[in-house]
ZAMARGU-4260 file (C-alpha; in steps of 0.2 Angstrom, whole numbers, plus 5000, padded with zeros to 4 digits):
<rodrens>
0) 5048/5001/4904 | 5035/5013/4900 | 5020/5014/4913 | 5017/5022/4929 | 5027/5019/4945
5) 5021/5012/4960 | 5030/5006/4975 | 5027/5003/4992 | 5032/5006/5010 | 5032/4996/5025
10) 5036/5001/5044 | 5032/4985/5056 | 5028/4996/5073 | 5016/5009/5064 | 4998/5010/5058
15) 4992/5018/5041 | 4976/5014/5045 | 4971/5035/5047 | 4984/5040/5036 | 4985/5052/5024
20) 4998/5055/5009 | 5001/5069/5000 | 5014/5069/4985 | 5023/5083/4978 | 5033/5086/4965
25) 5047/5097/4968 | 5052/5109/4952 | 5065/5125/4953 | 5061/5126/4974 | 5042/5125/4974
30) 5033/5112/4978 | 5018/5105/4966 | 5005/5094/4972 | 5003/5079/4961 | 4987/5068/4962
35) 4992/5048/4969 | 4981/5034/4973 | 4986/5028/4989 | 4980/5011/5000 | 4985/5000/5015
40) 4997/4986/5016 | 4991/4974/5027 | 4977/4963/5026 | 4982/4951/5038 | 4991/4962/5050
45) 5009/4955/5046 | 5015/4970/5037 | 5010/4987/5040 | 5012/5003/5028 | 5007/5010/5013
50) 5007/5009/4994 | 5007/5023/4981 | 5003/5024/4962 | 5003/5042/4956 | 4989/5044/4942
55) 5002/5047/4925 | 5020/5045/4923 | 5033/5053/4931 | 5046/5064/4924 | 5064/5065/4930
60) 5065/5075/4944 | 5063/5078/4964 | 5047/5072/4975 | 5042/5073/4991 | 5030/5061/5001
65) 5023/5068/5016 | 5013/5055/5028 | 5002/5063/5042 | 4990/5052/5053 | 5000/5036/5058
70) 5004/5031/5075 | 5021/5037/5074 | 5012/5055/5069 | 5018/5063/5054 | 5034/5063/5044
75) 5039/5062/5025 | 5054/5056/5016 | 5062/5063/4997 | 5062/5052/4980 | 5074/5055/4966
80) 5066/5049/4949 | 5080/5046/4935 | 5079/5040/4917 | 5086/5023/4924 | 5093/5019/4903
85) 5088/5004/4892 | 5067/5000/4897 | 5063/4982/4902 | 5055/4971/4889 | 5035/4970/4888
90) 5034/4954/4893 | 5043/4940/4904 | 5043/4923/4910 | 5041/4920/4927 | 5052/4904/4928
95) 5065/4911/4918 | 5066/4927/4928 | 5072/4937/4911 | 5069/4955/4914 | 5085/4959/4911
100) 5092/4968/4927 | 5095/4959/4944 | 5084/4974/4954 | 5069/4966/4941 | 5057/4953/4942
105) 5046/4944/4930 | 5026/4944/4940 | 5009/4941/4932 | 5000/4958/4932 | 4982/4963/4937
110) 4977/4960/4918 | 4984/4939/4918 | 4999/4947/4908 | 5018/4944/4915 | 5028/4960/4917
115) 5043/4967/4924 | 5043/4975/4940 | 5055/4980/4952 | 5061/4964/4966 | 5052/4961/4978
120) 5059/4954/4994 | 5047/4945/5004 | 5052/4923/5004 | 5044/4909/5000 | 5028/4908/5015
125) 5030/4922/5023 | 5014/4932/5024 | 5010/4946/5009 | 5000/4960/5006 | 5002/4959/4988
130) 5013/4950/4975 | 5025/4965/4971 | 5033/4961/4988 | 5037/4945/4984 | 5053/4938/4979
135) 5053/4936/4960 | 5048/4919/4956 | 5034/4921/4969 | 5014/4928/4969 | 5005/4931/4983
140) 4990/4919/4987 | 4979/4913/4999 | 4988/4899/5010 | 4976/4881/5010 | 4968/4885/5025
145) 4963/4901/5019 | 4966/4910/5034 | 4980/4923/5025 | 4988/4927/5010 | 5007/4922/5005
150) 5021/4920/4996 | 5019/4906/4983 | 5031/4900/4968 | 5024/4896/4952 | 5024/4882/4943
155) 5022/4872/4928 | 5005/4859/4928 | 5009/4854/4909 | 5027/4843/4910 | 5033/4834/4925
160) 5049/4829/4933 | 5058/4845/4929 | 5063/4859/4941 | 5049/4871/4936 | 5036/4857/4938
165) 5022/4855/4950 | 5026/4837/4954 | 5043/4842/4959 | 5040/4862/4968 | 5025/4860/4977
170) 5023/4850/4993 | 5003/4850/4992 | 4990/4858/4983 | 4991/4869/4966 | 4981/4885/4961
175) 4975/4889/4945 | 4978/4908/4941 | 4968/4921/4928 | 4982/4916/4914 | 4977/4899/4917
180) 4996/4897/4924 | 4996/4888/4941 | 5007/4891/4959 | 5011/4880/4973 | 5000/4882/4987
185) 5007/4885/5005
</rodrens>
């Protein structure tokens, strides 16, 4: 899967409100600075902590994260980036989960598209800063009341009575996505 990483991580008890992170790259015992984009998880308040997307792809190697700023004060933790073998493919189906590796799942991407992406591990209506959290199968959207986002399954508007159908998945209301695909409403 060709692409730049991005990945996220969450810490219940602290705030990232006032953090800042700074991302290094680690090569024969000196350590580069490498630009990121950074954000807040959150929204809602369920789930505290951070996301980074560094701006080009990463080559194998050593990195370091060092988080200053948060509640807890400041600390950093090491990735390990590894040529992981055979890419994923370019596209997915989200009902049929066929990405090819069980740490994968198929999600509709900021451009309508479906890609592979690591798993997320947030269930069915719990609260969600964003849909790469969620388990695959799931996208995070606004609840009916519109009071927060969360973890809703997809399904399929154009048959009925089968597994992957509205009819039979959702308890309530649908949404229409981008793609023009649609998702239970929680």
């Amino acid at each position: 899967m060709d692409g730049v990483l991005q990945w996220h991580f969450a810490l219940d008890e602290l705030s990232f409100d006032d953090a800042t992170i700074t991302f290094y790259h680690i090569d024969n015992g000196n350590a580069l600075k490498r630009n990121v984009e950074t954000g807040v998880l959150g929204g809602e308040g369920s789930i505290h902590g951070i996301w980074i997307q560094p701006e080009s792809q990463l080559p194998t190697g050593e990195y370091v994260v060092d988080i200053s700023g948060t509640s807890g004060g400041s600390w950093g933790y090491r990735v390990l980036v590894t040529d992981c073998g055979t890419g994923a493919p370019d596209t997915c189906d989200v009902f049929a989960q066929d990405c090819g590796a069980d740490y994968l799942g198929c999600y509709v991407g900021r451009e309508a598209d479906r890609l592979c992406s690591y798993a997320g591990y947030l269930d069915k209506g719990t609260p969600c800063p964003g849909s790469g959290l969620c388990k695959p199968g799931l996208i995070c959207t606004v609840n009916t009341d519109e009071t927060m986002s969360v973890c809703s399954p997809h399904c399929d508007s154009n048959i009925f009575g089968t597994p992957t159908s509205c009819d039979v998945m959702c308890e309530g209301m649908i949404g229409f996505l981008p793609d023009d695909s649609t998702v239970c409403l929680q």
